[in-house]
Backbone as a ProteinNet text record, in pm:
[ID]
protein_1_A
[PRIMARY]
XXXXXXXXXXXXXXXXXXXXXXXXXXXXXXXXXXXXXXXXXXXXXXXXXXXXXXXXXXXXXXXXXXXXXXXXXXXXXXXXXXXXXXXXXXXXXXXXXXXXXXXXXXXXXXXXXXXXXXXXXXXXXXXXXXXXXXXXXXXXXXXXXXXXXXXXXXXXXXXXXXXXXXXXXXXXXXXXXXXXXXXXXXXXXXXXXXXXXXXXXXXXXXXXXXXXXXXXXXXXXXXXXXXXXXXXXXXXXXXXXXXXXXXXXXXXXXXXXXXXXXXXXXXXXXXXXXXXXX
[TERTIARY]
1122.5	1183.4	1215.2	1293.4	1322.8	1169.9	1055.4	949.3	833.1	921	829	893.5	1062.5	1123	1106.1	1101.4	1130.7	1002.9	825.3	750	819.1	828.7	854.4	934.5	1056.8	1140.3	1067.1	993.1	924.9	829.8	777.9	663.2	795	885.3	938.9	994	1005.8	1057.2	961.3	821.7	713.1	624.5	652.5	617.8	721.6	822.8	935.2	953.7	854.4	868.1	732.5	629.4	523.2	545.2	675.9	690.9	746.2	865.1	960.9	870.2	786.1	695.6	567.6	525.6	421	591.8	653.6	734.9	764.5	791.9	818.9	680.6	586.7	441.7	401.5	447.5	404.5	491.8	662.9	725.5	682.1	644.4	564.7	452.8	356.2	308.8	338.7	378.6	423	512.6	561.4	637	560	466.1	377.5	259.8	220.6	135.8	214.7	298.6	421.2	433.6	470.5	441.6	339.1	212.9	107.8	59.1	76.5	61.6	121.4	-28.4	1.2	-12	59.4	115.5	81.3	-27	-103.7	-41.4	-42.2	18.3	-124.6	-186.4	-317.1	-289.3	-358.8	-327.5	-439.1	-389	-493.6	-501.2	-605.6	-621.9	-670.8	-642.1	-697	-696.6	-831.2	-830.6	-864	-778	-724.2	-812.2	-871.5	-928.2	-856.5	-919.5	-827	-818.6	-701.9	-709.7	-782.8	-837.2	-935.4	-1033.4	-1164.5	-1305.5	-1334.8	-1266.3	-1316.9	-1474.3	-1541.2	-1640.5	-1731.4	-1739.5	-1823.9	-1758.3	-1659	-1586.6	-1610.3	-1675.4	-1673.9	-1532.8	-1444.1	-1317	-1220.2	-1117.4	-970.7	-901.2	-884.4	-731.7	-605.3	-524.6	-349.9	-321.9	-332.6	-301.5	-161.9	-67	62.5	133.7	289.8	380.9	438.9	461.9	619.5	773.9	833.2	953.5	1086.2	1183.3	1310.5	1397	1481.4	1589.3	1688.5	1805	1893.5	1951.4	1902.1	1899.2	1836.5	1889.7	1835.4	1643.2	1613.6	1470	1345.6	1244.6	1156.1	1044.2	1074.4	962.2	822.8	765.5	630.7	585.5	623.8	534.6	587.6	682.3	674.1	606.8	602.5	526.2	352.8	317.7	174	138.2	209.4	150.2	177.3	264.5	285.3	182.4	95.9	15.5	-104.2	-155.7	-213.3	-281.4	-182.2	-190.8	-211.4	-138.5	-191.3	-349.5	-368.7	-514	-602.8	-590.1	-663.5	-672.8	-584.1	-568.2	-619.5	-636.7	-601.4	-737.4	-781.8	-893.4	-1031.4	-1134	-1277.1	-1336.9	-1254.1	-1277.1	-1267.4	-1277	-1250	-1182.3	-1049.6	-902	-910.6	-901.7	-945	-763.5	-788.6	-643.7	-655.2	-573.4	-613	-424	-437.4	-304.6	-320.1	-221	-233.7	-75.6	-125.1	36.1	118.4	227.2	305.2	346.7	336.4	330	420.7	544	630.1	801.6	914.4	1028.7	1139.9	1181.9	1287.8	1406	1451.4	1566.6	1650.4	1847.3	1907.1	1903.5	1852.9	1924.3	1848.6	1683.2	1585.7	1553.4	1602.6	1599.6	1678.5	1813.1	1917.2	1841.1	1793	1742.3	1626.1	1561.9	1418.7	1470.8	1569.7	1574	1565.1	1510	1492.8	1574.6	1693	1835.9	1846.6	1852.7	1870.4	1737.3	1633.9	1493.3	1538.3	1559.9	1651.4	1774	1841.4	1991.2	1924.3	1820.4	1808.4	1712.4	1622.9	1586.1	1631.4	1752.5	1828.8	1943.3	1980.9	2056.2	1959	1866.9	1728.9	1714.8	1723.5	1670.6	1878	1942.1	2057.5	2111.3	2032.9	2049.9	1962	1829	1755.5	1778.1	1876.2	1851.9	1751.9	1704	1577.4	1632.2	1587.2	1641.3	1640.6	1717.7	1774.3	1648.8	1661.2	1594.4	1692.8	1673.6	1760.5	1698.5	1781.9	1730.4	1623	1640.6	1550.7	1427.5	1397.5	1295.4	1215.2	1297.3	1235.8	1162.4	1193.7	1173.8	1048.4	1039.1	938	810.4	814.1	741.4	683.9	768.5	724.8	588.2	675.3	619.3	464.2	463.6	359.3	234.7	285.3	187.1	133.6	201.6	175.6	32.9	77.4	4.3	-155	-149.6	-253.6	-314.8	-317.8	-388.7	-550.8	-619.5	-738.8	-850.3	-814.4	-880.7	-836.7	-711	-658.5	-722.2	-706.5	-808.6	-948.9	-995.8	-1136.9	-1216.5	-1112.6	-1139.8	-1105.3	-1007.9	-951.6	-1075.4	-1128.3	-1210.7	-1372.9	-1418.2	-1508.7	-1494.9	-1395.6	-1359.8	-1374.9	-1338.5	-1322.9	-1464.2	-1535.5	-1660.3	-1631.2	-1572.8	-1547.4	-1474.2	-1364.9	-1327.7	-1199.2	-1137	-1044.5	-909.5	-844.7	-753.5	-606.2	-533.7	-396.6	-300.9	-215.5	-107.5	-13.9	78.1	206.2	323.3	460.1	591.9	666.5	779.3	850.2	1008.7	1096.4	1241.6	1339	1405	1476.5	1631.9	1721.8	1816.6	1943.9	2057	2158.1	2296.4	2353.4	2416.3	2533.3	2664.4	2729.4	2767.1	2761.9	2770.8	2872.3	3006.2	3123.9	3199.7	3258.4	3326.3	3346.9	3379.8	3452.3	3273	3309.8	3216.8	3274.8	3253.6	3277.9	3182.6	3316.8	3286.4	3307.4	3218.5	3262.6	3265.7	3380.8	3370.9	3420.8	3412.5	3457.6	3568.5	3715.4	3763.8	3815.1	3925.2	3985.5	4136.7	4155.8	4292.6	4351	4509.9	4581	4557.6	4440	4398.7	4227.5	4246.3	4077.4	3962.3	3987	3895.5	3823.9	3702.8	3614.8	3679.5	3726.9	3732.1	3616.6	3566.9	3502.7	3637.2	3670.3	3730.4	3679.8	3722.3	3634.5	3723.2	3727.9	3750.1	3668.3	3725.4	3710.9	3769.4	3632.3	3717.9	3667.9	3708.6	3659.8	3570.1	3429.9	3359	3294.8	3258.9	3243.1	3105.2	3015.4	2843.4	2794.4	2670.4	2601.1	2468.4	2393	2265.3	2205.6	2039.2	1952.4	1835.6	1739.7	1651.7	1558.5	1434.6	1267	1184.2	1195	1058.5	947.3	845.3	735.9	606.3	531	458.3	327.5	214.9	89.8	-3.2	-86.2	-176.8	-268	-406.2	-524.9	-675.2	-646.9	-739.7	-884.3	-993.8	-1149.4	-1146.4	-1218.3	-1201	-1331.5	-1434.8	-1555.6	-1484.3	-1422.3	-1417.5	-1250.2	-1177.1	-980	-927.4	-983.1	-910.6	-851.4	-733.5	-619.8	-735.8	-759.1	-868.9	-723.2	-633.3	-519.3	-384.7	-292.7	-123.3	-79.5	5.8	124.2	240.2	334	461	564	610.8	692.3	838.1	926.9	1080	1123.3	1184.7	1238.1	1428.1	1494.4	1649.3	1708	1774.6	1837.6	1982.3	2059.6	2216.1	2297.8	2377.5	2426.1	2602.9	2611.5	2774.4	2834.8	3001.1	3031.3	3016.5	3015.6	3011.9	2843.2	2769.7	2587.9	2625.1	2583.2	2598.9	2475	2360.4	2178.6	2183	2100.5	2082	1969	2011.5	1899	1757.7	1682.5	1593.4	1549.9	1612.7	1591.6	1598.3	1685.8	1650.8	1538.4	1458.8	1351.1	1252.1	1236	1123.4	1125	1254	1241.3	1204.3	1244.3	1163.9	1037.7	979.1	881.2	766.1	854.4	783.3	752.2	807.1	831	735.4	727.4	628.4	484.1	511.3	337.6	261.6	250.5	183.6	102	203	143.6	57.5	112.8	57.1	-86.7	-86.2	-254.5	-326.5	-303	-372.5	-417.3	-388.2	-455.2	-604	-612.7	-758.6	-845.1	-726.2	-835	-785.1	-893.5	-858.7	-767.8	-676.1	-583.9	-613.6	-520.2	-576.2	-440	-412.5	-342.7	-313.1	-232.8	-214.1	-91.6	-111.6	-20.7	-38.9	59.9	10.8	18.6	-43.6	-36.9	-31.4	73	69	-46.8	-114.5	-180.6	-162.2	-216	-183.3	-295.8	-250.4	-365.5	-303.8
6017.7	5921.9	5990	6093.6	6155.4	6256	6305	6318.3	6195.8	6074.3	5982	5943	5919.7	5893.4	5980.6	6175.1	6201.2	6185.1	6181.3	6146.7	5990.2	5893.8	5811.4	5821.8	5881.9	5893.1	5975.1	6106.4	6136.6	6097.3	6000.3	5902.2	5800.4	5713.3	5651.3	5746.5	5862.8	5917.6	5909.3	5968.3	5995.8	5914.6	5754.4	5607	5588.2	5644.4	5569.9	5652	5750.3	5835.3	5837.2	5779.1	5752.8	5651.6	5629.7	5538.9	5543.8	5713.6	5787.7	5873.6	5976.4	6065.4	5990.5	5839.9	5811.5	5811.3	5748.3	5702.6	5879.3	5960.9	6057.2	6108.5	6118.8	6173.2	6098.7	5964.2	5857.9	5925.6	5902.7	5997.9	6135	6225.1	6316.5	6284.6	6233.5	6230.5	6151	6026.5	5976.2	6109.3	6202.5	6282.4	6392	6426.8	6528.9	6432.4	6337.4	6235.7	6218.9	6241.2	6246.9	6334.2	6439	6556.4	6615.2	6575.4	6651.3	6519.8	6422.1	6297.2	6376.2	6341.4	6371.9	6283.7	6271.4	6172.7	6198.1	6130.3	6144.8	6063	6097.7	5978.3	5958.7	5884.1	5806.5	5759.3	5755.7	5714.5	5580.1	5467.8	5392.4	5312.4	5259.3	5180.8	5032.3	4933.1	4791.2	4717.9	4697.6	4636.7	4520.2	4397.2	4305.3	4242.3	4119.5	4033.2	3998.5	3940.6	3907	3752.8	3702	3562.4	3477.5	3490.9	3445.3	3490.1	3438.1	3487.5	3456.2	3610.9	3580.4	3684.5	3680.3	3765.7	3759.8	3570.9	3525.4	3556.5	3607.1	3620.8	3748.6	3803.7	3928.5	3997.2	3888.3	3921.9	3850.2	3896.2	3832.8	3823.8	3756.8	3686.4	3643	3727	3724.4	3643.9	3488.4	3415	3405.7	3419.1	3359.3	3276.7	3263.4	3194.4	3172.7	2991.1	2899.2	2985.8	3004	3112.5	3004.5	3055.3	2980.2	3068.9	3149.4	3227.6	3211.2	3267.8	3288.3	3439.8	3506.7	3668.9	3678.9	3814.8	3838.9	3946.3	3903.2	3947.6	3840.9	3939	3823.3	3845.6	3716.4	3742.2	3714.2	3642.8	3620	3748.3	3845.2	3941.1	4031.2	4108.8	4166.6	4171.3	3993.6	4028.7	3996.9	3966.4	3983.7	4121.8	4199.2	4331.6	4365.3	4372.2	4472	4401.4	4279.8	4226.3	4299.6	4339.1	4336.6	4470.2	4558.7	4696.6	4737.9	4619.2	4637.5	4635.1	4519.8	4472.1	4560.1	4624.1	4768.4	4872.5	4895.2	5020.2	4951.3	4862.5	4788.4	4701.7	4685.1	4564.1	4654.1	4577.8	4600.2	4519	4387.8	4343.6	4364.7	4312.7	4357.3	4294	4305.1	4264.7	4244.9	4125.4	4079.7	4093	4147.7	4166.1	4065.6	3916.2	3837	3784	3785.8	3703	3550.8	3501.8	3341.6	3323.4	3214.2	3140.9	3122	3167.8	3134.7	2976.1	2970.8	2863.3	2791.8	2806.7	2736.5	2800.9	2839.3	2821.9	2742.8	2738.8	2637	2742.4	2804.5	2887.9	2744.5	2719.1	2608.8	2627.9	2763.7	2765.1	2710.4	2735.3	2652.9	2520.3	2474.5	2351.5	2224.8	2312	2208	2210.6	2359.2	2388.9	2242.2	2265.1	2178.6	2033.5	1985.2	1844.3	1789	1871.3	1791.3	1807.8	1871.6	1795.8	1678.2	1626.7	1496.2	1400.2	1461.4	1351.6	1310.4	1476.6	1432.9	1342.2	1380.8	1251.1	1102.7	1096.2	962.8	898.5	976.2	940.5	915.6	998.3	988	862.3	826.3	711.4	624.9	584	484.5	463.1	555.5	559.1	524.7	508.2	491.4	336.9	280.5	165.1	55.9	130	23	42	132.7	117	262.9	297.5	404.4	500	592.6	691.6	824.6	874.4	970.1	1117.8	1194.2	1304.2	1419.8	1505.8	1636.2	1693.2	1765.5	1825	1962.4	2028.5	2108.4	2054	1955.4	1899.3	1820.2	1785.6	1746.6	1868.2	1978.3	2138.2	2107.8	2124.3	2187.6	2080.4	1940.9	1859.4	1842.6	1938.5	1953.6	2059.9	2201	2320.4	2244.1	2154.3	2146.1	2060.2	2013.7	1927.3	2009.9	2099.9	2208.9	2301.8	2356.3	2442.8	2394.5	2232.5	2176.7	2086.9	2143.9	2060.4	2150.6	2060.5	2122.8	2122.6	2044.8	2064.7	2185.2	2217.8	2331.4	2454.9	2465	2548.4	2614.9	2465.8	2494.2	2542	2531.3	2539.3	2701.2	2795.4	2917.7	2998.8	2916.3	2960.9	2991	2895.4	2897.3	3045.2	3029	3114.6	3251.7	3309	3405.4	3430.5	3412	3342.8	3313.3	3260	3170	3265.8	3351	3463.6	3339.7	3385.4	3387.3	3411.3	3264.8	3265.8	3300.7	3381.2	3397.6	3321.3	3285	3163.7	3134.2	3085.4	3026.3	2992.3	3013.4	3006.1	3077.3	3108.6	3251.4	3183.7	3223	3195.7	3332.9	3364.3	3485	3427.5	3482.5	3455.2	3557.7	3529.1	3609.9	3517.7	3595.8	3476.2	3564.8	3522	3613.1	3545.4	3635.4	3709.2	3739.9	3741.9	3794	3703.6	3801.5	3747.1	3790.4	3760.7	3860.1	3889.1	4047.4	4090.3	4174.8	4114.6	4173.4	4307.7	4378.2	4540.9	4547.4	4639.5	4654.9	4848.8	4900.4	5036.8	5073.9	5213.1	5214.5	5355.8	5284	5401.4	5424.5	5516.8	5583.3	5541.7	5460.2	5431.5	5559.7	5539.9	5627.2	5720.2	5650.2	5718	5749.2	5823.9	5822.4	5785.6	5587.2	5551	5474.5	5477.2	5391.3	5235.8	5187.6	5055.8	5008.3	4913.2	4823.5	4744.6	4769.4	4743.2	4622.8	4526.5	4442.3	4370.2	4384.4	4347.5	4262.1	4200.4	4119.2	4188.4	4223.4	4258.8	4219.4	4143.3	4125.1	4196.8	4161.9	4269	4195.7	4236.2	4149.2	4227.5	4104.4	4138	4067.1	4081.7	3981.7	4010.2	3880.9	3902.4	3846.6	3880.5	3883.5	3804.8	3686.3	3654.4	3588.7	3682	3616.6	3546.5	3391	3307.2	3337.1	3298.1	3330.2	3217.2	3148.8	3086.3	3086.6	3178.5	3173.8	3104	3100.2	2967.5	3027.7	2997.7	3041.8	2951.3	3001.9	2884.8	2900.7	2806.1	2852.4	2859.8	2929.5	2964.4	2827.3	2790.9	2729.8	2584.5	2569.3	2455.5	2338.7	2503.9	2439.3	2457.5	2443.7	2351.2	2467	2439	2520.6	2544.7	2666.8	2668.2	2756	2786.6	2858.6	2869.4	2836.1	2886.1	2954.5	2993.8	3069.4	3140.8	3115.7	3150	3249.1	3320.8	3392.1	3440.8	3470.9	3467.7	3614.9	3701.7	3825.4	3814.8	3903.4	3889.6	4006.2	4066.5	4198.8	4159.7	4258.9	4217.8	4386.4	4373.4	4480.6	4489.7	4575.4	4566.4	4657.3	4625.6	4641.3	4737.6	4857.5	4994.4	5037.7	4952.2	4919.3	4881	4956.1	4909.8	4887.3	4771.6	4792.2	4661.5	4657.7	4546.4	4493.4	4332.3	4262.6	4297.7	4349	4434	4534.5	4619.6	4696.1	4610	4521	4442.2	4342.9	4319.1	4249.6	4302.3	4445.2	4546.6	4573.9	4608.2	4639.9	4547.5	4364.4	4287.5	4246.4	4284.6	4252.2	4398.1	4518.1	4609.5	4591.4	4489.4	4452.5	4329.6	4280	4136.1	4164.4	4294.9	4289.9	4313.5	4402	4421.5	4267	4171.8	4046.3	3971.3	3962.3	3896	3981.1	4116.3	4183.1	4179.5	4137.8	4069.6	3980.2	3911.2	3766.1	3773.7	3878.3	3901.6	3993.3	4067.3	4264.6	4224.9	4322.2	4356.4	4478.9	4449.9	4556.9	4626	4743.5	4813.1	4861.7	4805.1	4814.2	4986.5	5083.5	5227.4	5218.7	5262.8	5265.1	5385.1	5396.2	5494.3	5451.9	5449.1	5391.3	5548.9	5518.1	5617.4	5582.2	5703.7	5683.8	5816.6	5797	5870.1	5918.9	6080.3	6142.1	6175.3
-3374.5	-3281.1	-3149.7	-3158.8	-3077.6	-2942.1	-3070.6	-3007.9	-2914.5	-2935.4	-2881.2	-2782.1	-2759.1	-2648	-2583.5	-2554	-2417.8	-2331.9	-2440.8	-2299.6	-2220.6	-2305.4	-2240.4	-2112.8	-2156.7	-2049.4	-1911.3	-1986.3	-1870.3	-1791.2	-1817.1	-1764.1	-1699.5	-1715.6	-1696.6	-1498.1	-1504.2	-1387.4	-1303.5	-1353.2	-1306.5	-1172.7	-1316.1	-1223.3	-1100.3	-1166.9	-1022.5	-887	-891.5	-778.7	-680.8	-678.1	-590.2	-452.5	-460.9	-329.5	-256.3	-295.5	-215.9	-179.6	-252.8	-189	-71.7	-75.3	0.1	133.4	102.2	237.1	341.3	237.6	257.8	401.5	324.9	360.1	476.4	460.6	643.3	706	701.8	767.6	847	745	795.3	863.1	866.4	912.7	1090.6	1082	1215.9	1278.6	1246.3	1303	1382.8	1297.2	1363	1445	1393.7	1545.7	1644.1	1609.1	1775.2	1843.7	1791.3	1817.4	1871.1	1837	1881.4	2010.1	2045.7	2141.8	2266.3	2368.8	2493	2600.8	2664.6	2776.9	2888.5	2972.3	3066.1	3192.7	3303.5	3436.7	3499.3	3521	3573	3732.1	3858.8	3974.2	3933.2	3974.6	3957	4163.8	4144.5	4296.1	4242.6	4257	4258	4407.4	4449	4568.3	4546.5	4624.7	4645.1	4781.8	4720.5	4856.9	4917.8	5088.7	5169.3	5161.4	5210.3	5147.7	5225.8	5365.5	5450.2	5474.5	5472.8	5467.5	5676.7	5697.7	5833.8	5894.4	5798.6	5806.1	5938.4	5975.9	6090	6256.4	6215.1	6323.6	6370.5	6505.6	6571.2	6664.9	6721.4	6759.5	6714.9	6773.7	6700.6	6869.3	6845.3	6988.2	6948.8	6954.7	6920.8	7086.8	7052	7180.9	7227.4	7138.6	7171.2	7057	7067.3	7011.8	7026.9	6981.9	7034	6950.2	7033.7	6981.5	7000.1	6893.9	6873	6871	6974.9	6963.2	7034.9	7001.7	7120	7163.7	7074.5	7094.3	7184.5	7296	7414.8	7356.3	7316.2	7331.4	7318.9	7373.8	7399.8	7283.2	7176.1	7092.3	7118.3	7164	7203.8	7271.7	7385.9	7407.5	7276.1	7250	7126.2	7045.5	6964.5	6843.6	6882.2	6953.2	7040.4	7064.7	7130.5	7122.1	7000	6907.9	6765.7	6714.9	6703.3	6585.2	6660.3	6780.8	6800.2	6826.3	6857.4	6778.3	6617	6536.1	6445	6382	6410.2	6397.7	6501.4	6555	6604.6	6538.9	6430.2	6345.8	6188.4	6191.4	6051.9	6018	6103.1	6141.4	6151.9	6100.3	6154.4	6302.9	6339.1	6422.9	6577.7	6679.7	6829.3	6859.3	6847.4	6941.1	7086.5	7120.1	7242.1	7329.1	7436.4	7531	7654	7623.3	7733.5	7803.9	7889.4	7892.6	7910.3	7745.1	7723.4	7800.8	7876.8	7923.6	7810.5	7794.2	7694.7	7674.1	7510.5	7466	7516.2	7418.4	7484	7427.6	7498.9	7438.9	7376.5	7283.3	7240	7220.9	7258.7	7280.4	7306.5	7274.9	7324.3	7491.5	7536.7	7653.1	7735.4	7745	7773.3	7738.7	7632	7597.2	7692.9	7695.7	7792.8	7941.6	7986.8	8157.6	8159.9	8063.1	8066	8042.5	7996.6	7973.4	7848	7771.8	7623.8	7533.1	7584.6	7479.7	7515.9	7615.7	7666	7618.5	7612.5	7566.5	7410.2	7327.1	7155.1	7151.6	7247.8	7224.3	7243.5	7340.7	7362.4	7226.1	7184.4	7062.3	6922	6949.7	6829.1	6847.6	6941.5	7009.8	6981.9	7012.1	6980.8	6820.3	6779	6581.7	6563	6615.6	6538.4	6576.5	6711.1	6705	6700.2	6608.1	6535.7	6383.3	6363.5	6231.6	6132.8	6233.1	6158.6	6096.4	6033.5	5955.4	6092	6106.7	6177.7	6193.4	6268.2	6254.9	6326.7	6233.3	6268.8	6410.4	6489.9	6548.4	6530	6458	6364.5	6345.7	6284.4	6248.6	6398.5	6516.4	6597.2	6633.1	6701.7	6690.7	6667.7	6545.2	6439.4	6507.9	6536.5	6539.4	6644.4	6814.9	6884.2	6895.6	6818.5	6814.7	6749.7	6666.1	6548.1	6694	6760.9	6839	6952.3	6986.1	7074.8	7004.6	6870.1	6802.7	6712.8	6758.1	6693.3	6781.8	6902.5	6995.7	6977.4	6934.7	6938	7053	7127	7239.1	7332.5	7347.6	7421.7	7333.8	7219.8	7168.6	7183.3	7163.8	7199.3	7320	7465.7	7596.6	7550.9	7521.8	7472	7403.3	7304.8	7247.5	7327.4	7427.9	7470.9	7601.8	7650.4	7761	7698.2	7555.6	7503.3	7377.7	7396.2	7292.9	7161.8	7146.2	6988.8	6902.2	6912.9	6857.6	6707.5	6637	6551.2	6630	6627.6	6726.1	6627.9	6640.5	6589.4	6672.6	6634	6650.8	6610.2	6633.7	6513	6573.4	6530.4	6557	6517.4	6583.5	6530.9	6543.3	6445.7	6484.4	6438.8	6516.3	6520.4	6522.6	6431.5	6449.8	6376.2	6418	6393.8	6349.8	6195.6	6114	6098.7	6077.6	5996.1	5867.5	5800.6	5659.1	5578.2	5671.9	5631.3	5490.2	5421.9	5273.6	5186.8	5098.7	4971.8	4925.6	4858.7	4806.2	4630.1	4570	4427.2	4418.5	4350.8	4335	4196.3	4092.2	3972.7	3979.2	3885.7	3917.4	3760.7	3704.6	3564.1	3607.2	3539.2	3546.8	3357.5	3357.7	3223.3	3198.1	3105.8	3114.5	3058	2990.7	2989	2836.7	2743	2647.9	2658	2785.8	2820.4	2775.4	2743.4	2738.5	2799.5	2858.7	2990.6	3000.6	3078.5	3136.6	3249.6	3251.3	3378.6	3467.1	3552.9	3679.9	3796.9	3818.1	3904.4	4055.3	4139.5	4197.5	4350.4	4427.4	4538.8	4675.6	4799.3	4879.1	5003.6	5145.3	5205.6	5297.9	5328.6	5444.4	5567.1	5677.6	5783.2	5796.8	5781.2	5770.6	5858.4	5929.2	5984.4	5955.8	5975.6	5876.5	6016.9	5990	6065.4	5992.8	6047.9	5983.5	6058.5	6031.8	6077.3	6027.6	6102.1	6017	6102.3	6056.2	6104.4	6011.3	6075.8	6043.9	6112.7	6047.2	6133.3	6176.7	6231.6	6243.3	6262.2	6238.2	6190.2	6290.5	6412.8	6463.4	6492.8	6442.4	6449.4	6597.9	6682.1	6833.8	6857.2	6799.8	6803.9	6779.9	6709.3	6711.3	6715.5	6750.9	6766.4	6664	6534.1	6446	6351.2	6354.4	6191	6076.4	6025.2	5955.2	5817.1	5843.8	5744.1	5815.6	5737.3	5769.8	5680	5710.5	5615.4	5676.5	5603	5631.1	5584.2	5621.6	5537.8	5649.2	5535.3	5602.9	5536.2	5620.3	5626	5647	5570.8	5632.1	5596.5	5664.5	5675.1	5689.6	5623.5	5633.7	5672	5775.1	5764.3	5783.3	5759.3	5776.4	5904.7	5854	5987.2	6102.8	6017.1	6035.8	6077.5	6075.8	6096.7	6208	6289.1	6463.8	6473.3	6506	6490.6	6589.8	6714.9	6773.2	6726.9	6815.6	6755.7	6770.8	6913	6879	6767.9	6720.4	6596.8	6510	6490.4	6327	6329.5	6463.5	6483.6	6442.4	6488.2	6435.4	6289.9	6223.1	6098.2	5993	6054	5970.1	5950.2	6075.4	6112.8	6015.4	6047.3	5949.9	5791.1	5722.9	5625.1	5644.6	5687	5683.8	5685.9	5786.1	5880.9	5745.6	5646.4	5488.6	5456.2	5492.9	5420.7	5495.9	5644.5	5741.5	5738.1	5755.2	5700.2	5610.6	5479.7	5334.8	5407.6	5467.5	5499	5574.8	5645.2	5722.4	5682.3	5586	5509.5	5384.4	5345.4	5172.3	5185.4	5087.1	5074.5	4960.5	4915.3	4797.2	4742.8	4612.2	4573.4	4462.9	4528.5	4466.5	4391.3	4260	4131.3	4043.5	3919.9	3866.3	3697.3	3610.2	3440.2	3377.2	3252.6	3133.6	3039.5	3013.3	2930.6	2780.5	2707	2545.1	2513	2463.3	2371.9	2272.2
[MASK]
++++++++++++++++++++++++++++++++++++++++++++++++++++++++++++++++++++++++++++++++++++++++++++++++++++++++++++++++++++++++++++++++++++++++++++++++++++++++++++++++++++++++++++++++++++++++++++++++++++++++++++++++++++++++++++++++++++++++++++++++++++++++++++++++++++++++++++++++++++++

């Protein structure tokens, strides 16, 4: 009896131990595949089409833009020469240097000199005593700038004078906001049994923010017509102790934009770097 129970028992141990030694042995093993795994950094490049096929085009003409500011600088020659230096360094094309009469200003201060605060009150006096639905002043703006920038015949005379080049175009609004207000701070200190607390408080700061719209216009020189737009908005905030005029925060948004506004005519190339495993 006794000679027949202890194989049992010893077979009984035998079976119950093949699933601690396999766990054991993956263990080991994932430990040393780890171990011996080498970790590579890869530079990769992906180039990126441009989002306009201006291939037929032999020059480019940075004509001008209807500008909305009240900051003392002048955006239309500014951003005309900076685009246009760009697209000299940036461009395969021939950047044409012409002087276009400037479009047009809507600064308030020019607006009142010229008369057309008074042309908007009377329209808006007109839509309020028939009844019509109202229009912001903003939106009149925009609707002027839009009839200015889509006259296609003024185009096309531009275009012929300059031989049918890829006309750049648009509207620009520059402006200066403040910012000021409580700003929540979180900080970690040690209470009196040195253990970490999160700390939060509210404290007032006096900021002013800065912000560039910009909306391009894309005009066939051959034939006037808006052939692409696009828009994009930039904003910088600085505080009090940030002494930066509005000139400098014009440039620095504009340094930040120009990347995108250039996808639009070149292929860009996108430089990164991927992990890879041996």
């Amino acid at each position: 009896m006794s000679e027949r129970s202890a194989p049992t028992a010893g077979r009984g141990r035998t079976e119950g131990r093949p699933g601690v030694f396999s766990a054991g042995a993956a263990a080991l093993l994932l430990a040393l595949g780890t171990a011996c795994t080498t970790y590579y950094e890869v530079p990769i490049e992906v180039p990126i089409a441009a989002k306009l096929n201006v291939e037929k085009y032999n020059r480019i003409l940075v004509a001008g833009f209807v500008t909305q500011t009240n900051e003392n600088i002048d955006l239309d020659a500014e951003t005309v020469r900076l685009l246009r230096n760009q697209l000299r360094t940036r461009s395969k094309h021939q950047v044409l240097d012409a002087e276009i009469e400037p479009l047009g200003d809507f600064s308030e201060k020019t607006l009142e000199q010229s008369g057309m605060l008074e042309k908007f009150k009377e329209i808006e006096d007109k839509a309020k005593s028939e009844g019509e639905e109202q229009i912001s002043r903003q939106e009149w703006i925009d609707l002027e700038q839009d009839k200015l920038l889509e006259d296609e015949e003024f185009w096309k005379e531009i275009g012929e004078e300059y031989q049918n080049p890829l006309i750049v175009t648009g509207k620009l609004a520059f402006s200066s906001e403040s910012r000021s207000g409580l700003v929540r701070h979180a900080r970690y200190t040690r209470d009196a049994f040195n253990r970490p607390q999160l700390e939060r408080s509210n404290t007032f700061q006096e900021r002013t923010g800065y912000v560039l719209n910009a909306e391009f216009y894309f005009v066939d020189g051959a034939t006037g017509r808006t052939i692409h737009r696009e828009r994009f908005t930039e904003e910088v905030i600085y505080g009090r102790d940030e002494q930066t005029s509005a000139l400098s925060s014009y440039f620095e948004l504009m340094d930040r934009l120009l990347p995108n506004f250039l996808s639009i005519l070149s292929p860009q190339t996108f430089r990164g770097t991927r992990i890879l495993l041996k």
